[in-house]
C-alpha positions in Angstrom: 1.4 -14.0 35.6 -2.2 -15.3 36.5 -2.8 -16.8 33.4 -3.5 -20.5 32.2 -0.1 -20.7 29.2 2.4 -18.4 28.6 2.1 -17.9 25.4 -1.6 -16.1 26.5 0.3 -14.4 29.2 3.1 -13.0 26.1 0.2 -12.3 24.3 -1.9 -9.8 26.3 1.5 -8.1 27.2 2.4 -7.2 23.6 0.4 -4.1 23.5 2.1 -2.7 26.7 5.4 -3.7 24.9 4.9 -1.7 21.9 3.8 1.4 23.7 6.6 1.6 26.1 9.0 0.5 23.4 7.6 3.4 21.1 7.6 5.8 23.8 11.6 4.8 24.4 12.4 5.1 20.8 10.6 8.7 21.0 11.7 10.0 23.9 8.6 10.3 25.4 8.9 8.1 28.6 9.4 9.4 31.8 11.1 5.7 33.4 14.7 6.0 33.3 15.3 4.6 29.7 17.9 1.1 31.6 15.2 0.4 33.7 11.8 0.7 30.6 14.0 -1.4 28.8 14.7 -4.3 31.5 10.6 -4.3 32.3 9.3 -4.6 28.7 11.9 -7.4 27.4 11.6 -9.3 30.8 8.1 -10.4 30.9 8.9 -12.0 27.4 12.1 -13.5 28.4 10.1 -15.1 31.2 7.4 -16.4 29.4 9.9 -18.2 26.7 6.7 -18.0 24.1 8.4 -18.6 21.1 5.5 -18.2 18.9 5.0 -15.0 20.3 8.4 -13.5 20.4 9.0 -14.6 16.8 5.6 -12.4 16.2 7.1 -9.4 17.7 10.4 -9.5 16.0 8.6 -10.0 12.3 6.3 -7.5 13.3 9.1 -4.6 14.2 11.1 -5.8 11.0 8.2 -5.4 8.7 7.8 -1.7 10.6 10.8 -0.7 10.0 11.1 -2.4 6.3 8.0 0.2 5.6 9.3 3.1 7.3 13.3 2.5 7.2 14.0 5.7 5.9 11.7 7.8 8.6 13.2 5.3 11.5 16.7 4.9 10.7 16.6 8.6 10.8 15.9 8.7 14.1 19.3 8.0 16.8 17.4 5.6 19.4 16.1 3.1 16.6 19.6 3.1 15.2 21.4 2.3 18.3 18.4 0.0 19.3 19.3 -2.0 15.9 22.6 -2.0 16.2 23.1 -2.7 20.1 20.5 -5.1 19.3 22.3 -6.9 16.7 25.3 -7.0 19.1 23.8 -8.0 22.3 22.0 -10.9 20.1 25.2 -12.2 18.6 27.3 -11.8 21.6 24.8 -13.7 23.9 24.6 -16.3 20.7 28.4 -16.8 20.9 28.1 -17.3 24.8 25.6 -19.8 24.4 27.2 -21.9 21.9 30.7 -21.6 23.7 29.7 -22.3 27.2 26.1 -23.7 27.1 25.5 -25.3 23.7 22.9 -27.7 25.4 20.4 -24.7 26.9 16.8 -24.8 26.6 16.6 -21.8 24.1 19.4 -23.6 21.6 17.3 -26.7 21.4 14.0 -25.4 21.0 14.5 -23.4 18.2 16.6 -26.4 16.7 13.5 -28.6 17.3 11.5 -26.0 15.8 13.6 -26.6 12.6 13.7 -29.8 12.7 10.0 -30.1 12.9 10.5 -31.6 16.1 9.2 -29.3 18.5 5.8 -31.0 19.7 4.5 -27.4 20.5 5.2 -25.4 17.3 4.3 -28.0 15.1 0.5 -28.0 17.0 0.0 -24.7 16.4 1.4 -24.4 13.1 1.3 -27.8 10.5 -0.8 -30.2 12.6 -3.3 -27.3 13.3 -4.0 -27.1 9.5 -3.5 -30.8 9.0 -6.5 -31.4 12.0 -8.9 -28.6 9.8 -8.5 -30.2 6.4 -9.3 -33.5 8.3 -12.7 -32.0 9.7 -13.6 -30.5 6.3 -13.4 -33.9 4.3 -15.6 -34.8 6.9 -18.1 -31.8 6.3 -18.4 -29.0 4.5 -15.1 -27.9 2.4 -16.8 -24.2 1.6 -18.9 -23.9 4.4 -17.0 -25.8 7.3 -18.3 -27.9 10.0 -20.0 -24.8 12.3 -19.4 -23.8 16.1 -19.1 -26.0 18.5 -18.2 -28.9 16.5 -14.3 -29.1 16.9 -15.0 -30.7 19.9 -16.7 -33.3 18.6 -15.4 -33.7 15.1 -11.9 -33.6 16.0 -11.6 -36.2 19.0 -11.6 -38.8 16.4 -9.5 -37.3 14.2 -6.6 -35.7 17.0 -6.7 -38.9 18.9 -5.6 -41.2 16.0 -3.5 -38.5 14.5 -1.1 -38.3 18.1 -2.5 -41.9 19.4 -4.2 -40.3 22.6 -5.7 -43.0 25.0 -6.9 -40.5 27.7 -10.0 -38.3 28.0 -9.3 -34.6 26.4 -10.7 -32.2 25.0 -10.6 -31.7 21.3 -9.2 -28.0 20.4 -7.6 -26.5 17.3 -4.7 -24.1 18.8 -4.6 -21.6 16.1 -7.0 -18.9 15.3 -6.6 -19.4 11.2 -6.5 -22.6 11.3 -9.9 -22.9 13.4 -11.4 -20.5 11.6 -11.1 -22.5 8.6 -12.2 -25.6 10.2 -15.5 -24.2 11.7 -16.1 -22.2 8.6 -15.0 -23.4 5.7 -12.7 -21.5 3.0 -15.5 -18.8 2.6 -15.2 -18.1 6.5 -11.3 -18.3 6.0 -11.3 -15.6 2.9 -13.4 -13.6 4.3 -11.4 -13.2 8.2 -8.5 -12.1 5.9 -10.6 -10.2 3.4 -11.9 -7.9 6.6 -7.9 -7.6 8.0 -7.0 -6.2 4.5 -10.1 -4.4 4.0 -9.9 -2.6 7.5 -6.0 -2.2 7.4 -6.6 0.2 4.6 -9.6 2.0 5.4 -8.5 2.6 9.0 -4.9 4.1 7.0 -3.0 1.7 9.7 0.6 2.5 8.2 0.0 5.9 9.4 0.6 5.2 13.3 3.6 3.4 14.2 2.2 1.7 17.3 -1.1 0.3 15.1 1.0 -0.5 12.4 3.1 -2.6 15.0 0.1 -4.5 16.2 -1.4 -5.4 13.4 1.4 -7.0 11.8 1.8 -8.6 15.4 -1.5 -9.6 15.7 -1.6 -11.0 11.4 1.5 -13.1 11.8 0.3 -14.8 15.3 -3.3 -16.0 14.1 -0.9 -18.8 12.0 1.1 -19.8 14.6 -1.8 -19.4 17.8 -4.8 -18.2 19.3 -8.8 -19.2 19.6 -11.0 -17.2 17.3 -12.7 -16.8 21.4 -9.3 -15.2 22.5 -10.6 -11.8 24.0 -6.9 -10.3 24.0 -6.5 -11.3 20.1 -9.5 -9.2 19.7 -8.3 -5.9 22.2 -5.1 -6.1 19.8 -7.5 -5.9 16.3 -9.9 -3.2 18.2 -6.3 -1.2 18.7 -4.7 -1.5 15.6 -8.3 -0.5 13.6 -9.0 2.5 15.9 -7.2 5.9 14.9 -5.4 6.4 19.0 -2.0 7.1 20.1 -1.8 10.2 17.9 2.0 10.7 19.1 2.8 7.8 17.3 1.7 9.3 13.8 3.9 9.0 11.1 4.3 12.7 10.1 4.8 12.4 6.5 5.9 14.9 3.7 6.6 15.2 0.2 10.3 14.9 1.0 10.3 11.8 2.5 11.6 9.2 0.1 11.2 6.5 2.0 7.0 6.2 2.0 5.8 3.7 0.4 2.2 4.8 0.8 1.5 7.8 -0.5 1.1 10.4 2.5 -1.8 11.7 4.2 -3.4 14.7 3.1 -2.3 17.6 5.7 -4.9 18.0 8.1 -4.7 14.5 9.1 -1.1 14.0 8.8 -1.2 16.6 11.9 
């Protein structure tokens, strides 16, 4: 927990999430599965990230969307989804009945209302604060490193009427990335993501799979294009490790999308 916002601390845990989650899913943990289970959905619960947890959840949706056929196969990930689905809806009705003014209940109905002064930084006003520093420099070519800091004062201080000293920062990673280098710069950090998640064959592992879809759906809604842990999670999904999270595919299976592997490395 030594680290400077949760959301960083949720962040830098995902990996370890995915792995253990996997490993329950394939039977391949040694921790008593009640007590894997309460450690990997704890530290999230804890660190209330919404950003982050909304991440995850897309992330094992668009999984499973891909490989619904190979994974509903499979007893855990069905009982996962549906004890899932009931624990959610159950705790949901508890809330509401007993505690309709919690914490969780009105963030999220902030976050809908575009009232939520921390979602909508990372998210609208982050683009809002790069198209500002843009008209103010380069459109194509964007207004280089080190100049948020400057460029942006002006523009966040009028924007959410600061009269104190800060320091001018764009809290999302897209959204920066745009701002310090233009549209080209922009294009091009999602050219490479595409480019790589094919040539690396992501689909083909679960656990990369996982992270990258994780890691494409966060750089909208968070991060610093200096975030160390945002780059661990790219270095992870684009490397060919965890082998016992392959997707062992076959002409049988119905439900690839991709066409499968050829067999010496579909293992």
């Amino acid at each position: 927990m030594f680290t400077y916002e949760p959301s960083y601390y949720a962040t830098i845990f995902t990996p370890v999430f995915f792995f253990f989650l996997l490993q329950y899913f394939f039977r391949q943990n040694r921790i008593p599965s009640k007590w894997l289970l309460i450690m990997v959905f704890t530290p999230y619960i804890l660190s209330f990230s919404i950003g982050v947890i909304g991440a995850v959840l897309l992330a094992m949706i668009f999984t499973w969307l891909l490989w619904c056929k190979r994974l509903t196969r499979k007893r855990r990930v069905l009982n996962a989804i549906i004890s899932s689905g009931a624990f959610v809806i159950a705790g949901s009705v508890i809330l509401g009945l007993f505690f309709r003014n919690n914490s969780l209940f009105s963030r999220i109905a902030n976050i809908f209302a575009g009232e939520d002064t921390s979602g909508k930084g990372r998210t609208v006003d982050a683009f809002i604060f790069a198209n500002k520093m843009l008209e103010a420099g380069n459109e194509y070519w964007g207004i280089g490193l080190g100049q948020v800091k400057i460029a942006g004062e002006s523009i966040i201080r009028d924007y959410y009427l600061y009269y104190k000293d800060f320091t001018a920062v764009i809290p999302n990673a897209a959204a920066e990335t745009l701002a310090i280098f233009g549209w080209v710069g922009f294009s091009l950090r999602l050219l490479i993501e595409v480019f790589l998640f094919f040539y690396t064959r992501v689909w083909t592992n679960y656990y990369r799979l996982l992270l990258f879809f994780f890691m494409f759906i966060y750089q909208f809604t968070g991060s610093f294009i200096t975030n160390l842990a945002e780059y661990v999670i790219w270095i992870l999904a684009f490397t060919n490790i965890f082998k016992q999270f392959d997707v062992k595919v076959n002409k049988t299976d119905a439900g690839a999308i991709i066409p499968p592997l050829p067999l010496q490395q579909a293992g």
